[in-house]
PyMOL Python script that loads the backbone (N, CA, C, O; Angstrom):
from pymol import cmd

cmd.read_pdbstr("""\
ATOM      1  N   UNK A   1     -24.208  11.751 -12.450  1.00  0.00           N
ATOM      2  CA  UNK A   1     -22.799  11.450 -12.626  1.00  0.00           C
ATOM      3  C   UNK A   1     -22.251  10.671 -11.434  1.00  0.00           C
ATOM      4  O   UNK A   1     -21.079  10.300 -11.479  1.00  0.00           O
ATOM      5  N   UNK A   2     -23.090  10.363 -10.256  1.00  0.00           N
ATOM      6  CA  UNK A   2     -22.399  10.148  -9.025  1.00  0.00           C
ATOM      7  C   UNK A   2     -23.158   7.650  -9.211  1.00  0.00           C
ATOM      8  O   UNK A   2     -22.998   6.664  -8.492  1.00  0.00           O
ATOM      9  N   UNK A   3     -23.840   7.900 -10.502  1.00  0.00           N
ATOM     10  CA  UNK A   3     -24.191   7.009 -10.167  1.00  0.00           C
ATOM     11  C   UNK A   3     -23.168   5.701 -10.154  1.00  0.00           C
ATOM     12  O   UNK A   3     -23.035   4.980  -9.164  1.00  0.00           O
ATOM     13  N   UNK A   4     -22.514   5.523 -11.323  1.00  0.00           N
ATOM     14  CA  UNK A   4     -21.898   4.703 -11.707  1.00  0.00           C
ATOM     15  C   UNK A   4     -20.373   4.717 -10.608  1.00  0.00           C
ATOM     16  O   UNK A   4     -19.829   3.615 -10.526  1.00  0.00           O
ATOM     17  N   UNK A   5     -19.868   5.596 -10.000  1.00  0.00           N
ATOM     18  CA  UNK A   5     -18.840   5.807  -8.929  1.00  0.00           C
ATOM     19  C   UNK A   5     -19.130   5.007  -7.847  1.00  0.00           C
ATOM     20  O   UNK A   5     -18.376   4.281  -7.199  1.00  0.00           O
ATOM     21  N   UNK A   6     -20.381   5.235  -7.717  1.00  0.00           N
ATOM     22  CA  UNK A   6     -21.119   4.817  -6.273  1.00  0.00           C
ATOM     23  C   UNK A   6     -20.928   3.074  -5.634  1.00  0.00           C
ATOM     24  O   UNK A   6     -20.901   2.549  -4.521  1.00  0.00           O
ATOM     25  N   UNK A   7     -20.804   2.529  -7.330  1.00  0.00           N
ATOM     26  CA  UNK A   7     -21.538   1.131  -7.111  1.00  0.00           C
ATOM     27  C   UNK A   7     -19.873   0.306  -7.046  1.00  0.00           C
ATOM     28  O   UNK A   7     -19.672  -0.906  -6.971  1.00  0.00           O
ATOM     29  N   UNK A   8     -18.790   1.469  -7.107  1.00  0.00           N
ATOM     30  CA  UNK A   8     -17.698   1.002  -6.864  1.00  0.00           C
ATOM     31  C   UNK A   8     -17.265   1.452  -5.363  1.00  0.00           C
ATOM     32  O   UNK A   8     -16.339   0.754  -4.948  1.00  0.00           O
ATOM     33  N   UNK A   9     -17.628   2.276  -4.601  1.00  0.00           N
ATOM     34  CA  UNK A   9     -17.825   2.526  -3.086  1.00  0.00           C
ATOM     35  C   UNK A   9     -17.331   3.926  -3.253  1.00  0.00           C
ATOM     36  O   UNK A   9     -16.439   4.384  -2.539  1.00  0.00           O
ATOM     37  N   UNK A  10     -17.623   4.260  -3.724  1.00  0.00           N
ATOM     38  CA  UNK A  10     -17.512   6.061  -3.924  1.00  0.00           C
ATOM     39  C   UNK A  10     -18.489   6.715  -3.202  1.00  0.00           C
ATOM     40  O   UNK A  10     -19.598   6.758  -3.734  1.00  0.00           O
ATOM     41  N   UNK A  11     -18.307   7.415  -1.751  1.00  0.00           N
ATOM     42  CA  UNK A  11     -19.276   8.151  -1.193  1.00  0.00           C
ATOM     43  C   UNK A  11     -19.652   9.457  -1.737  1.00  0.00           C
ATOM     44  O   UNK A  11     -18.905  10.435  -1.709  1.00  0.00           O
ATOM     45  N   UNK A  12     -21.134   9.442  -2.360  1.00  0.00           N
ATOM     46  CA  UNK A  12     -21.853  10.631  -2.809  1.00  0.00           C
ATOM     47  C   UNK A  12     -21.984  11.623  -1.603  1.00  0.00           C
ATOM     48  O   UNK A  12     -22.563  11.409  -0.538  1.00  0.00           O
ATOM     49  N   UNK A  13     -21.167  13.025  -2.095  1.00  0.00           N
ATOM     50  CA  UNK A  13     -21.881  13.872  -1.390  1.00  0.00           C
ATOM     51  C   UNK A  13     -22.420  15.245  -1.756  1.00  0.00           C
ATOM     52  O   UNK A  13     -22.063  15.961  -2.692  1.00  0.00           O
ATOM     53  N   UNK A  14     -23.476  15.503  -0.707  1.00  0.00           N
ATOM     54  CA  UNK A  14     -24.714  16.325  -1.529  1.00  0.00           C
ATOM     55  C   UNK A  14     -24.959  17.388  -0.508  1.00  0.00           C
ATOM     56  O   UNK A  14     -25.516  17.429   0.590  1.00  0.00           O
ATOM     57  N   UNK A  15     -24.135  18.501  -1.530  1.00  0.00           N
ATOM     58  CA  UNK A  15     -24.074  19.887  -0.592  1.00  0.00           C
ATOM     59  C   UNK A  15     -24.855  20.623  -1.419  1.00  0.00           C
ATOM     60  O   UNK A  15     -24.980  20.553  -2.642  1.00  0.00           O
ATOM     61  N   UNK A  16     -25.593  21.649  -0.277  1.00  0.00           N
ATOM     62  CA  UNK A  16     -26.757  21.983  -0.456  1.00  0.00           C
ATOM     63  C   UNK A  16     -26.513  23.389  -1.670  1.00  0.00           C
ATOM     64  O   UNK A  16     -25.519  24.086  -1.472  1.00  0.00           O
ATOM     65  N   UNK A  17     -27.325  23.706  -2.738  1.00  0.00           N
ATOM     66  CA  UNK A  17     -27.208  24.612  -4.101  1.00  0.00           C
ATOM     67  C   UNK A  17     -25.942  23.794  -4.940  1.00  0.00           C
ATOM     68  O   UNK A  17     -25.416  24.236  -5.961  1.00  0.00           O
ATOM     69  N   UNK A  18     -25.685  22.871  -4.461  1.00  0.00           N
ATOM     70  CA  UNK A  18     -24.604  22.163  -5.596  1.00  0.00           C
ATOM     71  C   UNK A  18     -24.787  20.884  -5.992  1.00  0.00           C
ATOM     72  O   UNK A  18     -25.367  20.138  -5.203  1.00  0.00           O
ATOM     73  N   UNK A  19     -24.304  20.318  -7.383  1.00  0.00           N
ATOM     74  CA  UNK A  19     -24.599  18.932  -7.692  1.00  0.00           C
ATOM     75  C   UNK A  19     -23.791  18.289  -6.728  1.00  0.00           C
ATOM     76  O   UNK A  19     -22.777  18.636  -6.123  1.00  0.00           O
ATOM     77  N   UNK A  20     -24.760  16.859  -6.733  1.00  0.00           N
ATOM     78  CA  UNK A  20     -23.940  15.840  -5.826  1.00  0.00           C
ATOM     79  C   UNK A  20     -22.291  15.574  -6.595  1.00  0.00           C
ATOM     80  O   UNK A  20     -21.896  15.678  -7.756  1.00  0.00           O
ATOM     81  N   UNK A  21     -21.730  15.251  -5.509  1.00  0.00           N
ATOM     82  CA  UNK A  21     -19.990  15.159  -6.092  1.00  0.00           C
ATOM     83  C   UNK A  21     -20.009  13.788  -5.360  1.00  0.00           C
ATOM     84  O   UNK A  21     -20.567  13.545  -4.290  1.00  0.00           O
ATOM     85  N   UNK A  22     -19.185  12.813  -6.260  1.00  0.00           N
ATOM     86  CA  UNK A  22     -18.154  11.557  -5.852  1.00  0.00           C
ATOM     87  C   UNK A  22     -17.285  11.953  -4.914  1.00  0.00           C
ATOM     88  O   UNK A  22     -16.952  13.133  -5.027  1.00  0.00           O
ATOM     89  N   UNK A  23     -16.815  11.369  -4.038  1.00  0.00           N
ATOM     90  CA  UNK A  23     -15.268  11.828  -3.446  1.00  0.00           C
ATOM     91  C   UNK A  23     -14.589  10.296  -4.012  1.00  0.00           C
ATOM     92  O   UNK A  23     -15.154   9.278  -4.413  1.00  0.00           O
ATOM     93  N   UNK A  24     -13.365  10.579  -3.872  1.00  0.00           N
ATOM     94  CA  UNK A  24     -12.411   9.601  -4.613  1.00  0.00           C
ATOM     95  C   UNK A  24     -12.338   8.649  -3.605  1.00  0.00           C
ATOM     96  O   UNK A  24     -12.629   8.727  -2.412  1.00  0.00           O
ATOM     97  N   UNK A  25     -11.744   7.401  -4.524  1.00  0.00           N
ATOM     98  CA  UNK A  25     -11.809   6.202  -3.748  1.00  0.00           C
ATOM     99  C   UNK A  25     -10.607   5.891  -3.874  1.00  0.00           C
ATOM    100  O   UNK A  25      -9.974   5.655  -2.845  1.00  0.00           O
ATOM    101  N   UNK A  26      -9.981   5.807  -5.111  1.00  0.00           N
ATOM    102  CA  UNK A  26      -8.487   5.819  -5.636  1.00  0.00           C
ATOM    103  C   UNK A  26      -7.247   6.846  -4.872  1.00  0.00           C
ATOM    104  O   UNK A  26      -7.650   7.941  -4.481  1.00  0.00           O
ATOM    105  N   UNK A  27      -6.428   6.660  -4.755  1.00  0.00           N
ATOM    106  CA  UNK A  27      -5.421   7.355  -4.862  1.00  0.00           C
ATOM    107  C   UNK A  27      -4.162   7.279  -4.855  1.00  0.00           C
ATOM    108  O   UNK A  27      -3.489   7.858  -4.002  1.00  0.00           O
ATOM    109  N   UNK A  28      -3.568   6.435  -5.958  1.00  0.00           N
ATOM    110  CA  UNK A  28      -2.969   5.367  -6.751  1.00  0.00           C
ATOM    111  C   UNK A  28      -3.213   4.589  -7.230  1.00  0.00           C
ATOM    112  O   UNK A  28      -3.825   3.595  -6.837  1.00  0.00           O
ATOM    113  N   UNK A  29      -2.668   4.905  -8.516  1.00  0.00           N
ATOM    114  CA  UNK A  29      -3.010   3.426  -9.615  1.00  0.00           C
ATOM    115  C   UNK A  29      -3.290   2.493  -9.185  1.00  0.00           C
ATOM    116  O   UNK A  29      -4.345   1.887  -9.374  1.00  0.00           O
ATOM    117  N   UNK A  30      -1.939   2.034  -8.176  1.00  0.00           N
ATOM    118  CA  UNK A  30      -2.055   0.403  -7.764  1.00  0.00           C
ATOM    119  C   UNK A  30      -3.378  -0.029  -6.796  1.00  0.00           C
ATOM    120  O   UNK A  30      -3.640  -1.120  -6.288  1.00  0.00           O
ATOM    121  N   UNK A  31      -4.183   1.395  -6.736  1.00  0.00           N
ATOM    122  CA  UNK A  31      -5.317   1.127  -5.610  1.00  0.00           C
ATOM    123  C   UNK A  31      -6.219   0.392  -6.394  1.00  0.00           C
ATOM    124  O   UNK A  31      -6.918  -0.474  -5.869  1.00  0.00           O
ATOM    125  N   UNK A  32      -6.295   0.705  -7.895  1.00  0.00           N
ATOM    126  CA  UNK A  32      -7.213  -0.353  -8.521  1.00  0.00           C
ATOM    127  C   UNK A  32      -7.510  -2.084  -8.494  1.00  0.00           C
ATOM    128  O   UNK A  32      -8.491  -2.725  -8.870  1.00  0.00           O
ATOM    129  N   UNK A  33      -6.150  -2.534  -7.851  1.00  0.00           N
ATOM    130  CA  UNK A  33      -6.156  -3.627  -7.777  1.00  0.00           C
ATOM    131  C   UNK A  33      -7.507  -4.427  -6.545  1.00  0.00           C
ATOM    132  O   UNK A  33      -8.046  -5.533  -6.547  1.00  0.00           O
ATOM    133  N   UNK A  34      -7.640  -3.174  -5.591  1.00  0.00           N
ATOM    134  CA  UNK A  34      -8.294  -3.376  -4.417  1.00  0.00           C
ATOM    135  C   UNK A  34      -9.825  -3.248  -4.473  1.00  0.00           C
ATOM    136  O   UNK A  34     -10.677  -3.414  -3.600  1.00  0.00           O
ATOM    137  N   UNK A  35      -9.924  -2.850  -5.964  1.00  0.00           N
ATOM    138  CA  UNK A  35     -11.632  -2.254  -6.149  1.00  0.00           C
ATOM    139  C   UNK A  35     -12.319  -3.946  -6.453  1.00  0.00           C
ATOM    140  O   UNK A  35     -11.806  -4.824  -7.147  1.00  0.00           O
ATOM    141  N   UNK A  36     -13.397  -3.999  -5.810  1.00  0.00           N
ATOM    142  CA  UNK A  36     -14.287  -4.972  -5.680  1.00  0.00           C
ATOM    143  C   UNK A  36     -15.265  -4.979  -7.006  1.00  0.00           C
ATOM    144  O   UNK A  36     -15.674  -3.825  -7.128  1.00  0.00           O
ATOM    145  N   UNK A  37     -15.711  -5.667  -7.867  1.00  0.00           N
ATOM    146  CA  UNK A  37     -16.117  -5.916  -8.744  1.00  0.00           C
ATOM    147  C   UNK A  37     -17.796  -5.815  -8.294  1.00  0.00           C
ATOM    148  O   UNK A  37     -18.197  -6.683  -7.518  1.00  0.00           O
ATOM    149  N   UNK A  38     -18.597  -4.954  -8.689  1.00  0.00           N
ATOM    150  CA  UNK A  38     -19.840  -4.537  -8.163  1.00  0.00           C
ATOM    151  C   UNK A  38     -21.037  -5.287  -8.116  1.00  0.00           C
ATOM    152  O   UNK A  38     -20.913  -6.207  -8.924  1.00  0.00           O
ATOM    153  N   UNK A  39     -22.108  -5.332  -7.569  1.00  0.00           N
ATOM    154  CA  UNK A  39     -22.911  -6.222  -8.303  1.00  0.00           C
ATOM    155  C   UNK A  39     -24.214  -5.387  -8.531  1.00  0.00           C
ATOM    156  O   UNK A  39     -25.029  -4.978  -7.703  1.00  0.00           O
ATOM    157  N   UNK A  40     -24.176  -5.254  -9.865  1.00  0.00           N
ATOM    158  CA  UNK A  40     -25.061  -4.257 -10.651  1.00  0.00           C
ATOM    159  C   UNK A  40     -26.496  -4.043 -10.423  1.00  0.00           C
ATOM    160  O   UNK A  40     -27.140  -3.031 -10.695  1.00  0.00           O
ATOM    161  N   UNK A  41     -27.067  -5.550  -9.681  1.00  0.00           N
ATOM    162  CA  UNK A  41     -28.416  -5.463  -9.177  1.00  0.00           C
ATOM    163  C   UNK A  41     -28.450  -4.731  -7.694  1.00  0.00           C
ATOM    164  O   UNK A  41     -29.549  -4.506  -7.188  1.00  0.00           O
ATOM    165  N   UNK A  42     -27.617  -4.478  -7.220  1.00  0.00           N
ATOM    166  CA  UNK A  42     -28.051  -4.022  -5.792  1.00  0.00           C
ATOM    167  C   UNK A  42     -26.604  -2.699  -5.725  1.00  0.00           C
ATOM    168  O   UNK A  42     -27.202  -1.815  -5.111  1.00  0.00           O
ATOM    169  N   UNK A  43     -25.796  -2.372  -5.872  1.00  0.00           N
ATOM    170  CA  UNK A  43     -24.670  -1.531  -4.827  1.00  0.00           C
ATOM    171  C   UNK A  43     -24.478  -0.561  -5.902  1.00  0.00           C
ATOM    172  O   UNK A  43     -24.245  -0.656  -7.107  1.00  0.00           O
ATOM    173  N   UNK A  44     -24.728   0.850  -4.704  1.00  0.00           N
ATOM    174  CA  UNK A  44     -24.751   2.158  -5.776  1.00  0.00           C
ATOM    175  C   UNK A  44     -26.107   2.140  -5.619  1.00  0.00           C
ATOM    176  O   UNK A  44     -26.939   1.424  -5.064  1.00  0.00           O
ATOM    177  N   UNK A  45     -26.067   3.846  -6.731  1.00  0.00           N
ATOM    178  CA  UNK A  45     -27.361   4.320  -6.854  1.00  0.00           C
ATOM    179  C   UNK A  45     -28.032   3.740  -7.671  1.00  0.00           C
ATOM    180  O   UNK A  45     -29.238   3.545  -7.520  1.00  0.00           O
ATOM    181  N   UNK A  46     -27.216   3.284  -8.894  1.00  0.00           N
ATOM    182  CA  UNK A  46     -28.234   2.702  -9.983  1.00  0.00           C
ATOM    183  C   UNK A  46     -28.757   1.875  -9.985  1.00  0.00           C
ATOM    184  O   UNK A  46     -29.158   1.388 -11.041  1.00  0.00           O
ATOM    185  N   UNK A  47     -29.030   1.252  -8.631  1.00  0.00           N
ATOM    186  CA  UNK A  47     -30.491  -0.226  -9.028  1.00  0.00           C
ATOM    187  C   UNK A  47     -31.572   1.180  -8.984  1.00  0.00           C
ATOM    188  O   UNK A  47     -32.307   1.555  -9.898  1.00  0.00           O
ATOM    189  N   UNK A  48     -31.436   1.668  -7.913  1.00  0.00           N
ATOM    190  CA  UNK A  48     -32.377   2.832  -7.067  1.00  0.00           C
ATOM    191  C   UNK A  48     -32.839   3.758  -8.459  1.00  0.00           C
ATOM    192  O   UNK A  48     -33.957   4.155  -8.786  1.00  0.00           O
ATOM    193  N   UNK A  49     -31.682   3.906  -9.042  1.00  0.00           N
ATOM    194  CA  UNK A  49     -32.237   5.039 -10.184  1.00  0.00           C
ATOM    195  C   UNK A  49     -33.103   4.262 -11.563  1.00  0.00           C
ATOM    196  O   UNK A  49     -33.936   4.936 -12.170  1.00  0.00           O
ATOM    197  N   UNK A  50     -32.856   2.967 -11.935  1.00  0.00           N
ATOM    198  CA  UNK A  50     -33.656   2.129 -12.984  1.00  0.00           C
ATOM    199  C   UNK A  50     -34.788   1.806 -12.303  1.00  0.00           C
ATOM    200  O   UNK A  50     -35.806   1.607 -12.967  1.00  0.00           O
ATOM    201  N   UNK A  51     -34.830   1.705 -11.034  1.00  0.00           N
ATOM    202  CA  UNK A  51     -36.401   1.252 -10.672  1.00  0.00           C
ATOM    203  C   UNK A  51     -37.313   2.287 -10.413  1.00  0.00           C
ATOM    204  O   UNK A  51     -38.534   2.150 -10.346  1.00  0.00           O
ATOM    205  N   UNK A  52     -36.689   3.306 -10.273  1.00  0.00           N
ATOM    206  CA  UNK A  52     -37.413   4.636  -9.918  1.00  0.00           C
ATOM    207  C   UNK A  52     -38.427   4.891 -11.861  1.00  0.00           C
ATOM    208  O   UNK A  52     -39.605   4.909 -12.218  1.00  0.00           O
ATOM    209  N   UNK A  53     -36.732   5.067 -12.729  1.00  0.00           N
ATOM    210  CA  UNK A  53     -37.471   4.917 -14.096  1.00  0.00           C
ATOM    211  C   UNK A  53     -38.335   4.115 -14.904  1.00  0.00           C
ATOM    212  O   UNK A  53     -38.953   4.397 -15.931  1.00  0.00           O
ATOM    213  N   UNK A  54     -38.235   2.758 -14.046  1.00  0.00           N
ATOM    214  CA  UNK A  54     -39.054   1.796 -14.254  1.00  0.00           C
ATOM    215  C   UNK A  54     -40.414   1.992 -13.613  1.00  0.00           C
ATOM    216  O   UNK A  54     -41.178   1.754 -14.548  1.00  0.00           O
ATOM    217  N   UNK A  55     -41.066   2.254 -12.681  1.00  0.00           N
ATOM    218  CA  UNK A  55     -41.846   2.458 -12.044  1.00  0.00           C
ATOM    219  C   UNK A  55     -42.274   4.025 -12.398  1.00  0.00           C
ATOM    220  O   UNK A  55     -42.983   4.485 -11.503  1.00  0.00           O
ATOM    221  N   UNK A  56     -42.054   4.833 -13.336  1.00  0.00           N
ATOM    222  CA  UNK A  56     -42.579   6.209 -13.829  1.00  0.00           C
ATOM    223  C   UNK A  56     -42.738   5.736 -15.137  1.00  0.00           C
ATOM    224  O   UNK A  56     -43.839   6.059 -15.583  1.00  0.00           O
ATOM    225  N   UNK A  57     -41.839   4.893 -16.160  1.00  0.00           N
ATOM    226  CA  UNK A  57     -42.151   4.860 -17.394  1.00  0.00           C
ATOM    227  C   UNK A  57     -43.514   5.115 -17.680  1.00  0.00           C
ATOM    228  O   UNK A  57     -43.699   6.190 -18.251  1.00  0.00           O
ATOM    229  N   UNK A  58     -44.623   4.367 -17.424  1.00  0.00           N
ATOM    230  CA  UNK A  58     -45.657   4.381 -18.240  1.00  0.00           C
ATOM    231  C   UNK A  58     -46.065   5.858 -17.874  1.00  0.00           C
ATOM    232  O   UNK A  58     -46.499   6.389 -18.897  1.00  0.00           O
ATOM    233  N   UNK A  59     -46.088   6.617 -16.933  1.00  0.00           N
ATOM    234  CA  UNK A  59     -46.665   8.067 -16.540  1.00  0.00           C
ATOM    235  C   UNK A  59     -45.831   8.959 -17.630  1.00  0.00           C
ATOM    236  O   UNK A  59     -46.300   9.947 -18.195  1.00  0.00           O
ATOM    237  N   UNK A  60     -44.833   8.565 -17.781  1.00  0.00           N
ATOM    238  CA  UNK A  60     -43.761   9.679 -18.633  1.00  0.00           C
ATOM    239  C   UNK A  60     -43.728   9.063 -19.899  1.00  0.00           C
ATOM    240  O   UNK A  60     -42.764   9.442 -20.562  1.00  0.00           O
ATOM    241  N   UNK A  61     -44.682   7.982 -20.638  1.00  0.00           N
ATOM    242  CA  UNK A  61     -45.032   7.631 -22.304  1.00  0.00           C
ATOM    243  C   UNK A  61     -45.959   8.171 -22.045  1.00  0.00           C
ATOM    244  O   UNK A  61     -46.248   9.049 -22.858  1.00  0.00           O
ATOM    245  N   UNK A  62     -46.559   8.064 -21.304  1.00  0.00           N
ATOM    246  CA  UNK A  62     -48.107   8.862 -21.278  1.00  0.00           C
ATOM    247  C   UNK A  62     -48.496  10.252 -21.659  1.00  0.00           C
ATOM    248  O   UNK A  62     -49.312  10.733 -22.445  1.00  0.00           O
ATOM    249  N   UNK A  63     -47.616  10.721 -20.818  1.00  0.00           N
ATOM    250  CA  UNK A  63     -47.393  12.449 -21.139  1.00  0.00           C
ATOM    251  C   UNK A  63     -46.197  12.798 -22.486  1.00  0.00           C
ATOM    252  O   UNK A  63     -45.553  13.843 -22.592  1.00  0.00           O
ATOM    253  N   UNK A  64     -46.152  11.843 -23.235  1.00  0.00           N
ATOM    254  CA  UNK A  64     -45.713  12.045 -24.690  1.00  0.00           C
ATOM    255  C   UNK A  64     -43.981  12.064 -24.408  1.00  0.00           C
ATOM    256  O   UNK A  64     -43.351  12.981 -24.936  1.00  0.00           O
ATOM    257  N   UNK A  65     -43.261  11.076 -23.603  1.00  0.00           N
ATOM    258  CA  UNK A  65     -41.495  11.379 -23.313  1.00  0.00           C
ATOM    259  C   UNK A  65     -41.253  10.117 -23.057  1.00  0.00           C
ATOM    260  O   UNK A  65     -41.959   9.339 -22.415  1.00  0.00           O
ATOM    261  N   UNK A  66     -40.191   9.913 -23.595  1.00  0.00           N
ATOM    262  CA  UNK A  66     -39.431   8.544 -23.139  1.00  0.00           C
ATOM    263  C   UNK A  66     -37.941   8.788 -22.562  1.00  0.00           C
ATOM    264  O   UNK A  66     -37.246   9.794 -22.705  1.00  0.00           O
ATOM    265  N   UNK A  67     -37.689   7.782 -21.978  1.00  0.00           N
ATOM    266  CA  UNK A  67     -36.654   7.970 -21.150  1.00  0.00           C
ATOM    267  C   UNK A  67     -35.582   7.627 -22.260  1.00  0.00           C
ATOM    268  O   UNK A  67     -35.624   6.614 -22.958  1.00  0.00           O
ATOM    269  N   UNK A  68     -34.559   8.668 -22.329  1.00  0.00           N
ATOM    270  CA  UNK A  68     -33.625   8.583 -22.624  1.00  0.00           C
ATOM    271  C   UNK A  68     -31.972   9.346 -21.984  1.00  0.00           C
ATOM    272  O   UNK A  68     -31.985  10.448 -21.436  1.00  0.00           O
ATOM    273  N   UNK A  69     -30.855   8.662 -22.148  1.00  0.00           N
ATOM    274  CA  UNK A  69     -29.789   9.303 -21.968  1.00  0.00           C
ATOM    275  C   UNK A  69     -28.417   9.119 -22.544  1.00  0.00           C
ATOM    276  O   UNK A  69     -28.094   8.108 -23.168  1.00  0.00           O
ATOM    277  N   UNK A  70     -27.712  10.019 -22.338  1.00  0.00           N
ATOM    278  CA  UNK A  70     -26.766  10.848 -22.626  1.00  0.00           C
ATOM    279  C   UNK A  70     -25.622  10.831 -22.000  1.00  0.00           C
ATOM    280  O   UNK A  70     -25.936  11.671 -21.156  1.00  0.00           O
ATOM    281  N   UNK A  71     -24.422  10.522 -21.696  1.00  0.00           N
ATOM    282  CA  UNK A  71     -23.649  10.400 -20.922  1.00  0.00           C
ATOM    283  C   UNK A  71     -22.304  11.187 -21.418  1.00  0.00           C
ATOM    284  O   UNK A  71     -21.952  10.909 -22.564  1.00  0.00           O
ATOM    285  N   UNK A  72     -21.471  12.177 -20.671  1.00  0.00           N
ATOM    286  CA  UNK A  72     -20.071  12.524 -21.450  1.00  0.00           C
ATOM    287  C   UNK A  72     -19.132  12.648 -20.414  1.00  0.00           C
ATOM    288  O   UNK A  72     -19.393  13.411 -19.483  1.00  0.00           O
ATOM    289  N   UNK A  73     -17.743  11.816 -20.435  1.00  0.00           N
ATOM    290  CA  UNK A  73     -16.988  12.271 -19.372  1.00  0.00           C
ATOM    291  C   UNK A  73     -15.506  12.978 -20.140  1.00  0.00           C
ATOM    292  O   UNK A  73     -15.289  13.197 -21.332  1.00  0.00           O
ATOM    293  N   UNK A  74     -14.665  13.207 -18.969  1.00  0.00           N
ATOM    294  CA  UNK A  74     -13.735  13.501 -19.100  1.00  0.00           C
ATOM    295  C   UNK A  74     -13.469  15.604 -19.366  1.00  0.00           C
ATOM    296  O   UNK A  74     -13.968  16.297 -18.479  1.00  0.00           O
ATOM    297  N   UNK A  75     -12.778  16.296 -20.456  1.00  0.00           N
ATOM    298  CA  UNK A  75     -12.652  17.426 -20.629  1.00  0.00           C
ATOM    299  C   UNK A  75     -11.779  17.252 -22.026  1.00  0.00           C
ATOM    300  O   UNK A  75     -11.096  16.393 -22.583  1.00  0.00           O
ATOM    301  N   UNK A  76     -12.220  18.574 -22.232  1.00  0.00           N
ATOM    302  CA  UNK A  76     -11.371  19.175 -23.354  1.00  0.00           C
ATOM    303  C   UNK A  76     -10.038  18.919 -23.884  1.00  0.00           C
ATOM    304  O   UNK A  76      -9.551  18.584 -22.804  1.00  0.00           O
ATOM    305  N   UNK A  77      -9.276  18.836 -24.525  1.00  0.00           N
ATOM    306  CA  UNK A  77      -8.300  19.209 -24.540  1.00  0.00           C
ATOM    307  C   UNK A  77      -7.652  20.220 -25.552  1.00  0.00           C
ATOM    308  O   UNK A  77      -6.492  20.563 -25.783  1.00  0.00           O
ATOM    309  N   UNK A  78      -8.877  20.550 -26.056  1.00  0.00           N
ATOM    310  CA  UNK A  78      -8.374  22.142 -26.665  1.00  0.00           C
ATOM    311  C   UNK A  78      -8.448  23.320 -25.483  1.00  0.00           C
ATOM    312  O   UNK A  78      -9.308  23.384 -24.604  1.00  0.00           O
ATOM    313  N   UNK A  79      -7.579  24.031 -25.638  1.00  0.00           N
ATOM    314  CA  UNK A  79      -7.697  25.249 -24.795  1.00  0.00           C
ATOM    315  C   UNK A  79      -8.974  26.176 -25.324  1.00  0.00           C
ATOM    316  O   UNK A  79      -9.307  26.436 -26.480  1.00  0.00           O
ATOM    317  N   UNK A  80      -9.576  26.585 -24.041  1.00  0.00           N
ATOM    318  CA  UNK A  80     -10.927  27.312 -24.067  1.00  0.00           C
ATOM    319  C   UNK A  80     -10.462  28.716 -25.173  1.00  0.00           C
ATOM    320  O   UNK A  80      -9.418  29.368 -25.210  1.00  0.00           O
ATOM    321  N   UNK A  81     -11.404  28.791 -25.788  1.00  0.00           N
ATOM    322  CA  UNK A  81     -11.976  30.111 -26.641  1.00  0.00           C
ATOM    323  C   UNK A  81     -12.294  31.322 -26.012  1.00  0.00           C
ATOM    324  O   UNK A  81     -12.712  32.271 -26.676  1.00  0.00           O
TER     325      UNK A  81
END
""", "prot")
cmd.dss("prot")
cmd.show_as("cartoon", "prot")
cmd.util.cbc("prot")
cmd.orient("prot")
């Protein structure tokens, strides 16, 4: 979840028994105006994370799995059960 934050300058941080967390970059709307438009081959985690999957694919078809994913953001807005 920290990948796609990252490549907008979102510092990942990674405390120890917990998932890595984004810290915010925003804090005002109008801060969007200031966000730098990324460049998808290099800034952030995700060059780091496609080449990692790129460079395992054939070991992980091999052993009968393909890479796939899943993505969901945001929350509820029904009240919990």
């Amino acid at each position: 979840m920290c990948t796609e934050p990252s490549a907008f300058g979102a510092i990942t941080s990674w405390e120890e028994n917990e998932f890595p967390f984004a810290k915010k970059i925003l804090r005002s709307p109008a801060d969007v105006e200031h966000l730098e438009k990324p460049d998808v081959r290099k800034d952030g985690l995700l060059p780091f994370v496609i080449k990692r999957l790129k460079h395992a694919q054939p070991d992980i078809e091999k052993a009968g799995h393909k890479i796939r994913f899943a993505v969901a953001r945001g929350r509820s807005t029904s009240p919990p059960s």
